[in-house]
ZANU-137310 format. One record per atom (N, C-alpha, C): residue number from 1; atom name; x negated, y negated, z. Coordinates in Angstrom, 2 decimals, m for minus. Layout:
N
<rec i="NUM" at="CA" px="X" py="Y" pz="Z"/>
...
END
This chain:
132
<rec i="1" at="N" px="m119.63" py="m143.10" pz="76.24"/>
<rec i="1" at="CA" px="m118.79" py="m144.27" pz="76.16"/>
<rec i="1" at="C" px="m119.65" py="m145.45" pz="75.72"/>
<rec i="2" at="N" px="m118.97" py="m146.29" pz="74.77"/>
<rec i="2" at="CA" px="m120.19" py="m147.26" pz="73.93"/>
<rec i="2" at="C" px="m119.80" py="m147.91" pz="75.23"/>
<rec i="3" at="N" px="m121.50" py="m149.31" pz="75.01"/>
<rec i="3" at="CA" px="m121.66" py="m150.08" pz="76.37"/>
<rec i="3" at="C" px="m120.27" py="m151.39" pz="76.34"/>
<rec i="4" at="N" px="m120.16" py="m151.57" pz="74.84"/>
<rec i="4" at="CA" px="m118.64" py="m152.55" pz="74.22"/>
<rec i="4" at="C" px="m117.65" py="m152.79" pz="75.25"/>
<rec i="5" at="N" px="m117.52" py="m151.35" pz="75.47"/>
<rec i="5" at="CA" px="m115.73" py="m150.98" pz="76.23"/>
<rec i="5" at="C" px="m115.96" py="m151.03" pz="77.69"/>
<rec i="6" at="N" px="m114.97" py="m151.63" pz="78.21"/>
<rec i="6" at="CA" px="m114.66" py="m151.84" pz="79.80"/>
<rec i="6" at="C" px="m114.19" py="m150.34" pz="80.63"/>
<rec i="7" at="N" px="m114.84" py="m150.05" pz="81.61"/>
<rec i="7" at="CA" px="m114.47" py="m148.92" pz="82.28"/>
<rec i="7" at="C" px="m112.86" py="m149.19" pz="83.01"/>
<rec i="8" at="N" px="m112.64" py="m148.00" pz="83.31"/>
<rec i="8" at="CA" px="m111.20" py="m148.03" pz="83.60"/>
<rec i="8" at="C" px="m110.66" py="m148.87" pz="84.67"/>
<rec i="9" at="N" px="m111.98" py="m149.18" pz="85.67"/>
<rec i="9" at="CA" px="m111.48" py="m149.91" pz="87.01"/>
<rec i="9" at="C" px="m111.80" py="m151.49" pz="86.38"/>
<rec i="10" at="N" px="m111.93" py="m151.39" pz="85.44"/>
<rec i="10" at="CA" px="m112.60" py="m153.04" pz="84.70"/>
<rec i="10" at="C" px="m111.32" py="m153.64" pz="84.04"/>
<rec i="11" at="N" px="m110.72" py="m152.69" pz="83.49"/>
<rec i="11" at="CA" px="m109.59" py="m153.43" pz="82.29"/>
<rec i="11" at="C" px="m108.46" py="m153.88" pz="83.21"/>
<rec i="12" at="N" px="m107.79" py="m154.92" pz="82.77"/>
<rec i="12" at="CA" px="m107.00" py="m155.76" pz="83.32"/>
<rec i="12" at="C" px="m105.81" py="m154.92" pz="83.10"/>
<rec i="13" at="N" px="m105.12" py="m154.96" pz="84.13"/>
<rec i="13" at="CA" px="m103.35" py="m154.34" pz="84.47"/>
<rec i="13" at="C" px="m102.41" py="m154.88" pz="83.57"/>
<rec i="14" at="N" px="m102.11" py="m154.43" pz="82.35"/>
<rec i="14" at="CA" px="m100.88" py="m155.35" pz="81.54"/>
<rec i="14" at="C" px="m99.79" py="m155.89" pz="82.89"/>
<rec i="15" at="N" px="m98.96" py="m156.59" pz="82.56"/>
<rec i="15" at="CA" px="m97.72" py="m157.11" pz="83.86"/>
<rec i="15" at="C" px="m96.71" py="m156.30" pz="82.67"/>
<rec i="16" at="N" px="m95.77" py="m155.96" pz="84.29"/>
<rec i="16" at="CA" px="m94.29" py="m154.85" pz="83.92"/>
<rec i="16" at="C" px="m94.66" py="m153.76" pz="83.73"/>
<rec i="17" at="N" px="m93.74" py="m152.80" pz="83.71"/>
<rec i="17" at="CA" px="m93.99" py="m151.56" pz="83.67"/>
<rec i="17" at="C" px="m95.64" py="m151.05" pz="82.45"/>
<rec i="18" at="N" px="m96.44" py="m150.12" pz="82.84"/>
<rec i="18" at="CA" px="m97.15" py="m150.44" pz="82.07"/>
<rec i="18" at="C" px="m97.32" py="m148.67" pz="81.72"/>
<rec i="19" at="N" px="m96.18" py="m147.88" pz="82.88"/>
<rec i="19" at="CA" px="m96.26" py="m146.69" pz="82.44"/>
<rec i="19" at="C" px="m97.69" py="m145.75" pz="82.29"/>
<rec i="20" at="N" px="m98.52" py="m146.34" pz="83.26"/>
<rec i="20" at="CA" px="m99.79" py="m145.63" pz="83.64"/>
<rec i="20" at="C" px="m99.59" py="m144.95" pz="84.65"/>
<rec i="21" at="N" px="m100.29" py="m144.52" pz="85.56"/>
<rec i="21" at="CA" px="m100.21" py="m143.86" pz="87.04"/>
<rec i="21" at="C" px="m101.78" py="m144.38" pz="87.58"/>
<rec i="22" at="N" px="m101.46" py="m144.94" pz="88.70"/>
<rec i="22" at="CA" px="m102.69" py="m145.66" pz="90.19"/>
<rec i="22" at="C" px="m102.77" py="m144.81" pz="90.50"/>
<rec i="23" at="N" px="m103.78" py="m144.84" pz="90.76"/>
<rec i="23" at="CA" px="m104.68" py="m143.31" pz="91.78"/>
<rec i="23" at="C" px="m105.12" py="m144.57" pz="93.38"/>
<rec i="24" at="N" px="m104.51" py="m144.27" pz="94.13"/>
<rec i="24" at="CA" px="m104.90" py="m145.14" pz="95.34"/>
<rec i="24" at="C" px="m105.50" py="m144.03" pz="96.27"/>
<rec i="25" at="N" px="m106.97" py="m144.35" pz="97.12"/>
<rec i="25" at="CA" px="m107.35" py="m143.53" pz="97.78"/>
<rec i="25" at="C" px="m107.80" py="m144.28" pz="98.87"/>
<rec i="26" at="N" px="m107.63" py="m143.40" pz="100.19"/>
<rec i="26" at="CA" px="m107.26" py="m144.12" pz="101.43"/>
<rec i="26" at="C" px="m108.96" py="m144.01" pz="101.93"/>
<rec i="27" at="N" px="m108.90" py="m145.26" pz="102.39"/>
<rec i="27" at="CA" px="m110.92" py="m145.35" pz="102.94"/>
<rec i="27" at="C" px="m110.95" py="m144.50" pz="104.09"/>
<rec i="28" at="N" px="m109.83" py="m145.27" pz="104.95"/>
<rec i="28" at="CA" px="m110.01" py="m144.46" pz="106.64"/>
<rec i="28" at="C" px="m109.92" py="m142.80" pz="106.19"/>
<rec i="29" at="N" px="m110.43" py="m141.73" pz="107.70"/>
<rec i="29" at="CA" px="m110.48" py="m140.36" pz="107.56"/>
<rec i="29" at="C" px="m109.12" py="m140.20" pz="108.36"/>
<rec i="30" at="N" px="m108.37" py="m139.13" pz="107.68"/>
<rec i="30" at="CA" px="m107.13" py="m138.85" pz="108.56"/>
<rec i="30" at="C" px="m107.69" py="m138.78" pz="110.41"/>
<rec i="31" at="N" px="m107.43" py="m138.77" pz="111.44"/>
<rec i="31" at="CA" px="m107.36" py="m138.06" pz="112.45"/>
<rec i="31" at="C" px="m107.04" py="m136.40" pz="112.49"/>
<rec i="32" at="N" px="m108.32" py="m136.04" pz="113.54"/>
<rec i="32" at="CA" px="m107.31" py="m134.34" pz="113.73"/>
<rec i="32" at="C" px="m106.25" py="m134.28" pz="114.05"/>
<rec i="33" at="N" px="m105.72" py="m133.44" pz="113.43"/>
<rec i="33" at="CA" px="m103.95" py="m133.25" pz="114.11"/>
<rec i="33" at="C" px="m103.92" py="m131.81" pz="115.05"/>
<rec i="34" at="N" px="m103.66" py="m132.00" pz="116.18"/>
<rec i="34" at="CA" px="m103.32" py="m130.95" pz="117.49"/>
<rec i="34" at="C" px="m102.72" py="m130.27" pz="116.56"/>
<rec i="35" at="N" px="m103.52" py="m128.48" pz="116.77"/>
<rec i="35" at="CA" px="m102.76" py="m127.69" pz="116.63"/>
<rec i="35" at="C" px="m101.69" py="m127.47" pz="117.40"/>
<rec i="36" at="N" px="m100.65" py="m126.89" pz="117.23"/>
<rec i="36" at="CA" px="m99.55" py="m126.62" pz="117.38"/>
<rec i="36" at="C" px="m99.60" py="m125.50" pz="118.72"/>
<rec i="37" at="N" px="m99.41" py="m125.92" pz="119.65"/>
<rec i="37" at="CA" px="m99.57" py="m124.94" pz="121.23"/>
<rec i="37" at="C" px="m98.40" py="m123.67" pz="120.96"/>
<rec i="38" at="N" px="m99.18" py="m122.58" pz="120.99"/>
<rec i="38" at="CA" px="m99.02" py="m121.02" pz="120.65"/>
<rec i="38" at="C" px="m98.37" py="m120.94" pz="122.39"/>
<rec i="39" at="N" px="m96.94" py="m120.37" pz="122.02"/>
<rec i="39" at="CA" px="m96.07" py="m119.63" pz="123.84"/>
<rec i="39" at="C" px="m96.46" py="m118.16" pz="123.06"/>
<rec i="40" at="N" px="m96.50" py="m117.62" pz="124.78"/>
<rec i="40" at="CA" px="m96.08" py="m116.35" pz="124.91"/>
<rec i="40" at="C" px="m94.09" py="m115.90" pz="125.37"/>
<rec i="41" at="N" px="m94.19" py="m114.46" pz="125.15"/>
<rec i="41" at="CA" px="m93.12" py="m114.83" pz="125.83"/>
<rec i="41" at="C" px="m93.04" py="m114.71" pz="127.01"/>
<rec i="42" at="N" px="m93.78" py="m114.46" pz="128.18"/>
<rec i="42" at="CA" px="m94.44" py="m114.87" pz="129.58"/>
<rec i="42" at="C" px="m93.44" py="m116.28" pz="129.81"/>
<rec i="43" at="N" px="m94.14" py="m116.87" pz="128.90"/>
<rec i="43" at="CA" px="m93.83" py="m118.30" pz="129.52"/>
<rec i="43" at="C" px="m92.82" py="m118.55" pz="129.44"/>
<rec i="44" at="N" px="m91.74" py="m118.29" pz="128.39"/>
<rec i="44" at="CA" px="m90.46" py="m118.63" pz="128.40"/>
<rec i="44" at="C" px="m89.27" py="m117.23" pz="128.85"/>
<rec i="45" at="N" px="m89.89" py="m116.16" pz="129.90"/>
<rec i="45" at="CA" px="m89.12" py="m115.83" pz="130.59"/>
<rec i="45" at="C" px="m87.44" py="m115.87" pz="130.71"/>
<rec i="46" at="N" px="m87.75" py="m117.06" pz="132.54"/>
<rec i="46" at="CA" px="m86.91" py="m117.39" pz="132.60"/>
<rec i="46" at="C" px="m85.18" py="m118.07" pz="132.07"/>
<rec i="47" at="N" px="m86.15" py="m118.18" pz="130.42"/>
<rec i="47" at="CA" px="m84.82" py="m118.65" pz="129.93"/>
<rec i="47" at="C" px="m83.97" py="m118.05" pz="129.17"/>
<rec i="48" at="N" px="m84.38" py="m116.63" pz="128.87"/>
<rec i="48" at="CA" px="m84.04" py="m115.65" pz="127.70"/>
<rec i="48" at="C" px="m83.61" py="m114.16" pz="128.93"/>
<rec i="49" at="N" px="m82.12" py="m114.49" pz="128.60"/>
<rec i="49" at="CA" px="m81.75" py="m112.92" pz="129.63"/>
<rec i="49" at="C" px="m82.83" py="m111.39" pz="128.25"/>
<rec i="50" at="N" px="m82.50" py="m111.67" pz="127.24"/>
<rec i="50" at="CA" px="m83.84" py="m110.47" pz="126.62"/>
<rec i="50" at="C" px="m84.95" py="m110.07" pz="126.93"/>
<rec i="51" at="N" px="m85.50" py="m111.35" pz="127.91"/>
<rec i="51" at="CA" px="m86.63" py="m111.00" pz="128.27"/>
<rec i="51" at="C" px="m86.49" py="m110.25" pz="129.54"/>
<rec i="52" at="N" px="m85.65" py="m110.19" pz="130.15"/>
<rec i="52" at="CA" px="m85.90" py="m110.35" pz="131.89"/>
<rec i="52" at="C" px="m86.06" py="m108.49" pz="132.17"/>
<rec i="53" at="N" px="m86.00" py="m107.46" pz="131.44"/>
<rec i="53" at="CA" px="m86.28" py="m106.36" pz="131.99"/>
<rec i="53" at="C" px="m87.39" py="m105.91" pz="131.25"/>
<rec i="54" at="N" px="m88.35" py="m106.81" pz="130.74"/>
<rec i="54" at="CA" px="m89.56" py="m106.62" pz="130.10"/>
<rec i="54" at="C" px="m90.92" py="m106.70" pz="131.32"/>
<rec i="55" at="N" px="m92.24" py="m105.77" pz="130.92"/>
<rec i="55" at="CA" px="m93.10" py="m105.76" pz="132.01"/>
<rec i="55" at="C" px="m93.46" py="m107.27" pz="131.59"/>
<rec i="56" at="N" px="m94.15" py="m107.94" pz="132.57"/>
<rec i="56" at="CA" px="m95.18" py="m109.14" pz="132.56"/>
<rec i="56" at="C" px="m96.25" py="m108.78" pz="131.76"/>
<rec i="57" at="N" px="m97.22" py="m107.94" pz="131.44"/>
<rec i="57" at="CA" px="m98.13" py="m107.19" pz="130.93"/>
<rec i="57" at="C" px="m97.73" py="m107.12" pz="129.27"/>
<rec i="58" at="N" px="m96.41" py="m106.99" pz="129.16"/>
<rec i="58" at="CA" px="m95.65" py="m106.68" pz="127.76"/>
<rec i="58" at="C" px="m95.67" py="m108.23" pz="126.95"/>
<rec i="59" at="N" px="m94.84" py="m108.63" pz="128.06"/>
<rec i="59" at="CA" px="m94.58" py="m109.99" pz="127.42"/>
<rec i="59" at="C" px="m95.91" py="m111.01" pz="127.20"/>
<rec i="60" at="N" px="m96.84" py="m111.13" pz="127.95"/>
<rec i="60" at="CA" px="m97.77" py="m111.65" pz="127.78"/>
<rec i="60" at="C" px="m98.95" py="m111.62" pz="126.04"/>
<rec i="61" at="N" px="m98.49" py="m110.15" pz="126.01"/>
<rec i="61" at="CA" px="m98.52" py="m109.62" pz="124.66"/>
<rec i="61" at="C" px="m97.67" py="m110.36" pz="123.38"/>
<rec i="62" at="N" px="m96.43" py="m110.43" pz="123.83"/>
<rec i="62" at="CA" px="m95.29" py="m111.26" pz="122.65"/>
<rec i="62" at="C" px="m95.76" py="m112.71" pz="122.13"/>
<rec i="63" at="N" px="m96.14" py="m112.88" pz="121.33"/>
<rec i="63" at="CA" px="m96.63" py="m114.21" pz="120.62"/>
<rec i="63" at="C" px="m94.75" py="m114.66" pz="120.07"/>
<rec i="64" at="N" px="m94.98" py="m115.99" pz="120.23"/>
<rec i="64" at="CA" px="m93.59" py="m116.65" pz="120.09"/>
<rec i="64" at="C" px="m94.25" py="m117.71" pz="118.70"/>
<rec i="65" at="N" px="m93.75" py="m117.61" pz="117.45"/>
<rec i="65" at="CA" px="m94.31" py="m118.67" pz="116.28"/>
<rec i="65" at="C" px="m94.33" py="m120.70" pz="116.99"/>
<rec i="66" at="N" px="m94.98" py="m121.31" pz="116.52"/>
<rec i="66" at="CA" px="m94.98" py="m122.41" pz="116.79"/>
<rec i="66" at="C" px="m94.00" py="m123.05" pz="115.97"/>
<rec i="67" at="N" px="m93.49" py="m124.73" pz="116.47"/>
<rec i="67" at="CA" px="m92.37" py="m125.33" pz="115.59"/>
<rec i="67" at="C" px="m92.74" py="m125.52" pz="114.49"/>
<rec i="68" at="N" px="m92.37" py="m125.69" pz="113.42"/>
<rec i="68" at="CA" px="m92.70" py="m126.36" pz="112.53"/>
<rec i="68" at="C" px="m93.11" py="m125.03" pz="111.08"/>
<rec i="69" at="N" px="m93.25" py="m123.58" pz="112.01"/>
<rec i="69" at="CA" px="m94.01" py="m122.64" pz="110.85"/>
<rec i="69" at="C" px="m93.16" py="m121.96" pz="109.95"/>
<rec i="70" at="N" px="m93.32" py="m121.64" pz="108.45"/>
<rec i="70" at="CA" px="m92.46" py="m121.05" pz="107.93"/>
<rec i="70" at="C" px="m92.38" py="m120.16" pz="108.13"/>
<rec i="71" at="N" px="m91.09" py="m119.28" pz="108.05"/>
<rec i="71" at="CA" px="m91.20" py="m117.77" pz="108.01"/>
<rec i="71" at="C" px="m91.43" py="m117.22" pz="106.27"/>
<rec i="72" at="N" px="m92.38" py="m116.02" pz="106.81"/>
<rec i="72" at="CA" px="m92.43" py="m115.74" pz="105.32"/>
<rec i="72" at="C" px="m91.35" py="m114.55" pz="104.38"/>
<rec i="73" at="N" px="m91.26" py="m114.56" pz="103.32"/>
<rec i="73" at="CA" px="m90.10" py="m113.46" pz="102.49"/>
<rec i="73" at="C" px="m90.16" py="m112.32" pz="103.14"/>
<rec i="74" at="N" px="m88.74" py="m111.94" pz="103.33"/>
<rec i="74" at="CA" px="m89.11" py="m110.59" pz="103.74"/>
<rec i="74" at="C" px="m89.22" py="m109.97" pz="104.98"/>
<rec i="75" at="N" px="m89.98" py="m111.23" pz="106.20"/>
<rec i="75" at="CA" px="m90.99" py="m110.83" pz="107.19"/>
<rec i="75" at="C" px="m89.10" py="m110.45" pz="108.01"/>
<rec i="76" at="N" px="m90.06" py="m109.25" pz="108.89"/>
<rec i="76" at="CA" px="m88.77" py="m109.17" pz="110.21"/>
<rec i="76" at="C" px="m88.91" py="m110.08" pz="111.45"/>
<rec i="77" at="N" px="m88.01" py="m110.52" pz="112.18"/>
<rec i="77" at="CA" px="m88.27" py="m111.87" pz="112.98"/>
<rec i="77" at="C" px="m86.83" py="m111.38" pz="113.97"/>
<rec i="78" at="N" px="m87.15" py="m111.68" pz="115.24"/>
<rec i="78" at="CA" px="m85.98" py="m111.85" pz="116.15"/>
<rec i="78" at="C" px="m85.96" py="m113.26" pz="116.70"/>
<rec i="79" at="N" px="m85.27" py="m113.13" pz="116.85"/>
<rec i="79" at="CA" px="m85.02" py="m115.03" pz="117.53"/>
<rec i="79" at="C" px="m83.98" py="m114.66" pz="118.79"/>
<rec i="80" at="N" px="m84.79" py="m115.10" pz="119.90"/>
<rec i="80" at="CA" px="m84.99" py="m115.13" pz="121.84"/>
<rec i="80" at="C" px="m83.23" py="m115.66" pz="122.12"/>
<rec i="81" at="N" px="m82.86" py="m116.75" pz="121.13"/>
<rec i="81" at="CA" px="m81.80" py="m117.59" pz="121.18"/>
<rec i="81" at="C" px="m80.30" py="m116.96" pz="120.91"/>
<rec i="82" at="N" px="m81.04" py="m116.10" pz="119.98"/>
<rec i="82" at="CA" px="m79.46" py="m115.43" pz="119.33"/>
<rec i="82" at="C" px="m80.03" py="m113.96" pz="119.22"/>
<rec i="83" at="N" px="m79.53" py="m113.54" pz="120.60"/>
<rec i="83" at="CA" px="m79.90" py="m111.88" pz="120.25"/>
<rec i="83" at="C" px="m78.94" py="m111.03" pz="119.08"/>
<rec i="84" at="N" px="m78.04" py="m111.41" pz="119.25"/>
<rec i="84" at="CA" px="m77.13" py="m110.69" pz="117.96"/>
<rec i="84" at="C" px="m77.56" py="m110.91" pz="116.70"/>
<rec i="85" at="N" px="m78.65" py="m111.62" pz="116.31"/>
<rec i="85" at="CA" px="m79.22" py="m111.72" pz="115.07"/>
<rec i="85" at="C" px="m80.43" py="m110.94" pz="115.09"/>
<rec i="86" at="N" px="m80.63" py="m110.13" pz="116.06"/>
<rec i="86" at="CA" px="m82.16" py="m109.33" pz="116.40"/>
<rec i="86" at="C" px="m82.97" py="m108.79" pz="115.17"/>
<rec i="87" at="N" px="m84.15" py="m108.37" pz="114.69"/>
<rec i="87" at="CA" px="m84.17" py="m108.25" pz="113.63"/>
<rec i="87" at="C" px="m83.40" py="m108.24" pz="112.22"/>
<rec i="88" at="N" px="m83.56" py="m109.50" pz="112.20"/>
<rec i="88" at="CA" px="m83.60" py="m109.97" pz="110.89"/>
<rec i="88" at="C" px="m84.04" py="m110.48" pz="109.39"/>
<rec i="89" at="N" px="m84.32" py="m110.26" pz="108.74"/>
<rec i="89" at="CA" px="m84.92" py="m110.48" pz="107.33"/>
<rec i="89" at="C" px="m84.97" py="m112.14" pz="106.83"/>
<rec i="90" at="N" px="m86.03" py="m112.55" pz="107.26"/>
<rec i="90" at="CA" px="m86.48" py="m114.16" pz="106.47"/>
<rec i="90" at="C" px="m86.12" py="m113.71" pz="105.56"/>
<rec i="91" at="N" px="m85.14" py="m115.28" pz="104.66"/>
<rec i="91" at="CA" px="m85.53" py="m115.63" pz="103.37"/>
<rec i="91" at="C" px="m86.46" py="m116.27" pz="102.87"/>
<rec i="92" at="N" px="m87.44" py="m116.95" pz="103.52"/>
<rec i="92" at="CA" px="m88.73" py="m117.52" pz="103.29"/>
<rec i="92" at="C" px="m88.69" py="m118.74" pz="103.71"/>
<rec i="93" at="N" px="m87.27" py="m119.56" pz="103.37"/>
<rec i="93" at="CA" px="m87.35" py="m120.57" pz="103.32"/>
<rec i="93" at="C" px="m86.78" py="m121.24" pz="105.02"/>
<rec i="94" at="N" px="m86.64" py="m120.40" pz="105.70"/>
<rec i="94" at="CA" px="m86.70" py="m120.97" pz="107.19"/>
<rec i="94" at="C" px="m88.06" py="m121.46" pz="108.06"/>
<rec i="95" at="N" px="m86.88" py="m122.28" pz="108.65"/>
<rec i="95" at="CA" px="m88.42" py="m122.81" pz="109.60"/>
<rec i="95" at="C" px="m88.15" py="m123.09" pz="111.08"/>
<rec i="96" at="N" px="m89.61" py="m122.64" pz="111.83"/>
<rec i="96" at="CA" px="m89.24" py="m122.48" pz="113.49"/>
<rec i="96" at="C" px="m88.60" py="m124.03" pz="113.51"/>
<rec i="97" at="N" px="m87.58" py="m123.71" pz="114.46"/>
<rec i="97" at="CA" px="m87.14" py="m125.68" pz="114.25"/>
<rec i="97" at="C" px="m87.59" py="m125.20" pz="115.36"/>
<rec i="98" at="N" px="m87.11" py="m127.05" pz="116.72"/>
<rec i="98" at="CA" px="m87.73" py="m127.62" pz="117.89"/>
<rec i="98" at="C" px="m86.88" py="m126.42" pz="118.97"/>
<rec i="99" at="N" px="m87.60" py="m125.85" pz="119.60"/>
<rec i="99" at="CA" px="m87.26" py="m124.91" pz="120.86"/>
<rec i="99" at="C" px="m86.41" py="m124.03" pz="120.30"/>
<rec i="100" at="N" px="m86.34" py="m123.63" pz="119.28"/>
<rec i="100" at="CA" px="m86.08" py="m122.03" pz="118.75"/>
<rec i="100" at="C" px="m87.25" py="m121.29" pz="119.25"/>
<rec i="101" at="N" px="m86.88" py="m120.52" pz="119.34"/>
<rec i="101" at="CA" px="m88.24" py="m119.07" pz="120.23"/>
<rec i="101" at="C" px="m87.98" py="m117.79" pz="118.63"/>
<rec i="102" at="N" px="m88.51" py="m118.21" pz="118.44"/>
<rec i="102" at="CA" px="m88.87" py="m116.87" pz="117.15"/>
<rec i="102" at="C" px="m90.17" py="m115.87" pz="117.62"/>
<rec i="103" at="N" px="m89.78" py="m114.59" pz="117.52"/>
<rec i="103" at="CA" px="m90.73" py="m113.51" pz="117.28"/>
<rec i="103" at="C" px="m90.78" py="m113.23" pz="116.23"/>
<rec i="104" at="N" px="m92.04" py="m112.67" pz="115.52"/>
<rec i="104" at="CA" px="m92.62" py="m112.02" pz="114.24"/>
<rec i="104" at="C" px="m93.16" py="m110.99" pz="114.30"/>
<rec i="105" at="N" px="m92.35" py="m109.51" pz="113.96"/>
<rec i="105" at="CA" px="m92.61" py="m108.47" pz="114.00"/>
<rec i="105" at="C" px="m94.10" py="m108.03" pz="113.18"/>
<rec i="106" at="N" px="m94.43" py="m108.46" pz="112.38"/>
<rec i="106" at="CA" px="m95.78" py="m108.69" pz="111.94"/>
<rec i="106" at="C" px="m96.90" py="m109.11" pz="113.36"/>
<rec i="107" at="N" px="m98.01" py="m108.05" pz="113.30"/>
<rec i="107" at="CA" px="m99.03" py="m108.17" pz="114.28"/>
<rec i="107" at="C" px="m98.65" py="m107.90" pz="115.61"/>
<rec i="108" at="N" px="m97.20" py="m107.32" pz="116.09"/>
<rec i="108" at="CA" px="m96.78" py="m107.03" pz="116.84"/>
<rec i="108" at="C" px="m96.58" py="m105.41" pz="117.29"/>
<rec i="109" at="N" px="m96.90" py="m104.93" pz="118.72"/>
<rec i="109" at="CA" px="m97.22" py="m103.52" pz="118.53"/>
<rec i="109" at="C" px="m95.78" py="m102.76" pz="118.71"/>
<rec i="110" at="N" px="m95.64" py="m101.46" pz="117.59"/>
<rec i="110" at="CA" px="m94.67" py="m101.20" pz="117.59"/>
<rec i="110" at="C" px="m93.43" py="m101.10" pz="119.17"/>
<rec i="111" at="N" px="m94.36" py="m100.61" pz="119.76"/>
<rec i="111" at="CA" px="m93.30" py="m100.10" pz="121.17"/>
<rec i="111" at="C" px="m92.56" py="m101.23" pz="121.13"/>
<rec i="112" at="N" px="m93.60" py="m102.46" pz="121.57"/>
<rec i="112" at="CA" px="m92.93" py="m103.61" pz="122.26"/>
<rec i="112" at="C" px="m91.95" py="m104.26" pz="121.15"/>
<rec i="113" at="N" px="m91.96" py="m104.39" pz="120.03"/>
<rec i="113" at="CA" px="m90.95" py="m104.64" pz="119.43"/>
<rec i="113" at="C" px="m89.86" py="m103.77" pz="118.93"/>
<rec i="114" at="N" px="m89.48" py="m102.45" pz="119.34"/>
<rec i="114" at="CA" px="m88.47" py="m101.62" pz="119.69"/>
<rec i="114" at="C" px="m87.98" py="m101.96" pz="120.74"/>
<rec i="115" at="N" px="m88.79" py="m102.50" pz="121.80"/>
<rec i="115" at="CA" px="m88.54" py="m103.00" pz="123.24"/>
<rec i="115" at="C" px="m87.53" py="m103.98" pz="122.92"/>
<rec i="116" at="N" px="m88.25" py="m104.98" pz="122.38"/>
<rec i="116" at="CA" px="m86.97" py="m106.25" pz="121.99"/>
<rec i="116" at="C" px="m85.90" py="m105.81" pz="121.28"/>
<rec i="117" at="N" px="m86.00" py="m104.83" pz="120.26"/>
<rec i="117" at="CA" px="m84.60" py="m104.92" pz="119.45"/>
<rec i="117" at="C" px="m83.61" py="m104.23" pz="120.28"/>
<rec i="118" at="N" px="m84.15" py="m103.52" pz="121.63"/>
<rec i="118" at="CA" px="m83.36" py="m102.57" pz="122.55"/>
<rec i="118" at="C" px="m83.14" py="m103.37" pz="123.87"/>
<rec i="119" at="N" px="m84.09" py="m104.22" pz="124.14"/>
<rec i="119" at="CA" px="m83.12" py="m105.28" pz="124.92"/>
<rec i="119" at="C" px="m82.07" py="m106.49" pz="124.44"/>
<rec i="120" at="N" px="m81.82" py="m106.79" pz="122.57"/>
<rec i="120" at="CA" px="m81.46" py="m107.82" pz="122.21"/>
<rec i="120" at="C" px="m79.94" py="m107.02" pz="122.18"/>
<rec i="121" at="N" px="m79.91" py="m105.46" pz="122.22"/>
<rec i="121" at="CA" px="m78.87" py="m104.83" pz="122.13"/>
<rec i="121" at="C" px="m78.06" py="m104.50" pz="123.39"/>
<rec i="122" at="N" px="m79.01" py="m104.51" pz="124.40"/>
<rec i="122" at="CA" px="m78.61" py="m104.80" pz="125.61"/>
<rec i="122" at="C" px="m77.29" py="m106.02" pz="126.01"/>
<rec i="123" at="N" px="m78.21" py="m106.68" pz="125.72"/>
<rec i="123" at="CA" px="m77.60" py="m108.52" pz="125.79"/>
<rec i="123" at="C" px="m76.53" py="m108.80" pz="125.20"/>
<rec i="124" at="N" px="m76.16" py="m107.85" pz="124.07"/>
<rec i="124" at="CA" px="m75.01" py="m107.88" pz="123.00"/>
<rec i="124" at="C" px="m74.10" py="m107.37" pz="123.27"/>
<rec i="125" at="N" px="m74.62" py="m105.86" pz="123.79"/>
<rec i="125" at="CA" px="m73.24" py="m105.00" pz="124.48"/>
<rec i="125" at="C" px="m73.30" py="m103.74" pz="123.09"/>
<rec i="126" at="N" px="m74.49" py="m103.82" pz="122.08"/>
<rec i="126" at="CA" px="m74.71" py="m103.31" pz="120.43"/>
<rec i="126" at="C" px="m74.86" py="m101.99" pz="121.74"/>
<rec i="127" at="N" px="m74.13" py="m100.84" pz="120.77"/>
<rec i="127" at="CA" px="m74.88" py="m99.47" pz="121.01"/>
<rec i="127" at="C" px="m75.91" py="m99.30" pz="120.53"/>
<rec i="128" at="N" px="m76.76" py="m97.82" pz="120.92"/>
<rec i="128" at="CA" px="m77.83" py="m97.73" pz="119.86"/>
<rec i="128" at="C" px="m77.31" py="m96.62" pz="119.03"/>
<rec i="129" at="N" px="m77.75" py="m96.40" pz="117.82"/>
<rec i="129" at="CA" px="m76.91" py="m95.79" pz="116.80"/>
<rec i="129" at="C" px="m77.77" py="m94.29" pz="116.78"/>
<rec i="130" at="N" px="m76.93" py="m93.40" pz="116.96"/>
<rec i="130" at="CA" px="m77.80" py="m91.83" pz="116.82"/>
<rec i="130" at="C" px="m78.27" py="m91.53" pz="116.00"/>
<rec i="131" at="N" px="m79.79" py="m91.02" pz="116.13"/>
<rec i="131" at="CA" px="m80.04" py="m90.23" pz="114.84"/>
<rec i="131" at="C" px="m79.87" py="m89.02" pz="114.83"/>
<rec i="132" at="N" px="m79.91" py="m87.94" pz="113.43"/>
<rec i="132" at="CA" px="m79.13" py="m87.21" pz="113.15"/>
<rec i="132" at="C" px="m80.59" py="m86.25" pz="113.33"/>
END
């Protein structure tokens, strides 16, 4: 760049639209932001008749997603709230809202999540369907 020409933070702002784009960058450092406190389903028990003929030992095992997380395409997910929706298929674009209790069959060991889809059928009054 000849020494002539003014650097970019040098040249004066035409006035009115001038149809450039500001790059503004913030001095302060964000703050950490609290991760998001991980339930079991231990803890929320009492409030889910699905849970209540599960061992303590089991449930302690059940990871419940935090608010705010997406579900991903595809993934299988029961939700504590609405057993009649018991495994179900994310479209991706859901998200744990505030005190929804979502399970994610992902990282979850098989028994115990047969466990849930056989107590969410419980709760429903769902038969279980024979295999042949």
């Amino acid at each position: 760049m000849p020494s002539d020409m003014a650097g970019y933070d040098e040249t004066r702002v035409p006035r009115g639209t001038s149809r450039r784009w500001e790059v503004i960058v913030a001095d302060d450092e964000p703050g950490e932001v609290p991760a998001p406190r991980r339930l079991c389903a231990l803890e929320v028990k009492d409030e889910h008749r699905v849970l209540q003929g599960l061992e303590a030992r089991d449930l302690a095992a059940i990871a419940l997603l935090p608010e705010g997380e997406q579900l991903a395409r595809y993934g299988e997910y029961l939700d504590l709230r609405d057993p009649a929706r018991a495994n179900f298929l994310a479209e991706g674009s859901e998200v744990v809202r505030r005190g929804q209790r979502i399970v994610a069959r992902r990282g979850l060991d098989p028994a115990a999540w047969q466990e849930l889809v056989r107590a969410c059928g419980e709760v429903t009054g769902a038969r279980r369907r024979r295999t042949a």
